[in-house]
N, C-alpha and C positions, 0 to 999 in steps of 0.2 A: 885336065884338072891342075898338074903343076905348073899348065902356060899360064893358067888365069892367077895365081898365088903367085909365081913370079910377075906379070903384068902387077897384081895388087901392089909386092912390095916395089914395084919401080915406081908407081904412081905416089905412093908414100915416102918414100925417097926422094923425091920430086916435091914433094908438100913443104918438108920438114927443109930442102932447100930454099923455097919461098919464106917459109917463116924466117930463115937466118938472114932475109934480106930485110931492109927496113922500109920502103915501101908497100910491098907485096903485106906485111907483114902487121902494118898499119890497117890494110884493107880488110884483112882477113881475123885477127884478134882485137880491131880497135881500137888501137894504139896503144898496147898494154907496152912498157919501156923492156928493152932486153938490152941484158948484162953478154960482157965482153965474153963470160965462160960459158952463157946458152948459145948465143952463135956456135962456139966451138963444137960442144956436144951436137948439136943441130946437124954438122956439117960432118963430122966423124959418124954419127947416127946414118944419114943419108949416103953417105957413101959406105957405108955398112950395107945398106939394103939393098944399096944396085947394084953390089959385088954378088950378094946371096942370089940376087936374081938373073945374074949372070950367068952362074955358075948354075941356080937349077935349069935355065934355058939351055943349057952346054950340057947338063947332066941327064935331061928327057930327050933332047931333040940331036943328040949328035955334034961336034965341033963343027964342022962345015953348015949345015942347018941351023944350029942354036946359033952360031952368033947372028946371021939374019934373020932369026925370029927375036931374037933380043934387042935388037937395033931399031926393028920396026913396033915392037913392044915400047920402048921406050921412048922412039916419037910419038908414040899415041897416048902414049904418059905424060909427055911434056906439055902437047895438047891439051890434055885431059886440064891437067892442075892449071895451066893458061886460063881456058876455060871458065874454072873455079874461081880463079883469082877475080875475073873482070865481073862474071857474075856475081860476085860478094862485093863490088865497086856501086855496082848500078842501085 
């Protein structure tokens, strides 16, 4: 249960990175215009979530295990919101 809640917020973390970009970002709210201070938040938000989900992968699964199920959590994440993005393109 805590791998999938850490996978969730990595995938979300991952999101809220795509949104601070401005193509991804285009594709996915429609070209709604973003201020110099939502990137910021965007990116300190995002890196907030994949520290939390570092840390619960570290904290259920052991240092040695957790960081390679984090790792691999988080390419499947990266995937994931890839995924998303090109499907909200088409």
């Amino acid at each position: 249960m805590i791998t999938i809640v850490s996978f969730l917020l990595a995938v979300t973390g991952f999101f809220f990175i795509a949104l601070s970009q401005k193509r991804p970002r285009i594709s996915l709210v429609k070209g709604a215009p973003i201020t110099r201070m939502q990137v910021n938040i965007y990116r300190a938000l995002a890196s907030l979530l994949l520290g939390i989900s570092f840390f619960l992968a570290i904290a259920y699964e052991g240092l040695s295990f957790g960081i390679i199920v984090w790792g691999t959590m988080v390419s499947i994440g990266a995937l994931v919101v890839t995924f998303m993005i090109t499907i909200a393109r088409s």
